[in-house]
C-alpha positions in Angstrom: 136.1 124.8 104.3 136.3 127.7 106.8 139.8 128.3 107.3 142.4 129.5 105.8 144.6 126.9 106.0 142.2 124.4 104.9 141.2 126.9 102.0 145.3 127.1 101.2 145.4 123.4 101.0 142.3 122.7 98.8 144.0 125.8 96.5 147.1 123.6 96.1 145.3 120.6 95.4 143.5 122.2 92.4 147.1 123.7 91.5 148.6 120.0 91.5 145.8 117.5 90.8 144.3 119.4 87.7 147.1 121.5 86.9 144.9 125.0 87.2 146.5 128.4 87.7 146.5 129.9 91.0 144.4 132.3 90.1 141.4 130.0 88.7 141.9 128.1 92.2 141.8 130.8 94.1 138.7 131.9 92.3 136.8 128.4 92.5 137.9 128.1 96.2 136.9 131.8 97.2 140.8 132.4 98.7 142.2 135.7 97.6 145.4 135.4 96.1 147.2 137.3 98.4 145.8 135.0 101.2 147.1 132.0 99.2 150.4 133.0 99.6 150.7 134.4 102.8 153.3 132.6 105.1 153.5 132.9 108.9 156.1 134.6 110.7 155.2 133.8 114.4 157.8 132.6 116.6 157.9 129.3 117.9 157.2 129.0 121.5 158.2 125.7 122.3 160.2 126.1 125.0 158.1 128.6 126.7 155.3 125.9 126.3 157.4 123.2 127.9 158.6 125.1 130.3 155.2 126.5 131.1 154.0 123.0 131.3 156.6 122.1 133.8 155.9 125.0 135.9 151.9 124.4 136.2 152.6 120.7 137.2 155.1 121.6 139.5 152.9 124.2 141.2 149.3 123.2 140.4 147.9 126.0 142.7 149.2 128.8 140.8 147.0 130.7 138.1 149.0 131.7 134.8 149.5 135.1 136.1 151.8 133.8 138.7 153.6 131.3 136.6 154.0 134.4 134.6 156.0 135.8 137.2 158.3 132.6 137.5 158.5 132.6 133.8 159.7 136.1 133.9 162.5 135.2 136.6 164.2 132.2 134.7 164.1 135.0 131.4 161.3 134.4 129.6 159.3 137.4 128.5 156.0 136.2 128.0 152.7 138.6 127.3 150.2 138.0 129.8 147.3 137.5 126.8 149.9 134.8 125.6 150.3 133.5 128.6 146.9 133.1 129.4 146.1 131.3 125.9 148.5 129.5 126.3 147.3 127.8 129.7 143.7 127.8 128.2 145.3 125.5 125.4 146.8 123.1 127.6 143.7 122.9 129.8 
């Protein structure tokens, strides 16, 4: 297991399947409590994905930073290191 979410997953499994505290799970998985818990707060960027996606196949010759600027016109405020994982995501 190496991440997080996998390590959050196998903690809940212990929790349910043999009806262990969280704290012995989190012990046998190696997942600090805290870590157990946590729950994301990131926005969802769908619609800056989609329309990202409709932009680069629209325009196959611009780079991200130019679809940036497109982005930016229709009101999207997209960071340029988002942007640019973003387009490394899609491929």
């Amino acid at each position: 297991m190496v991440t997080p979410v996998a390590q959050r997953q196998a903690v809940l499994h212990l929790q349910k399947g043999l009806e262990l505290s969280e704290r012995r799970a989190c012990a046998l998985v190696g997942l600090a409590r805290r870590v157990a818990r946590y729950v994301s707060t990131r926005a969802d960027d769908a619609a800056l994905r989609q329309r990202l996606r409709e932009l680069a196949s629209q325009r196959r010759r611009f780079g991200y930073r130019r679809l940036g600027y497109l982005l930016v016109r229709e009101g999207f405020s997209p960071n340029h290191k988002k942007l640019f994982r973003l387009t490394r995501r899609k491929g």
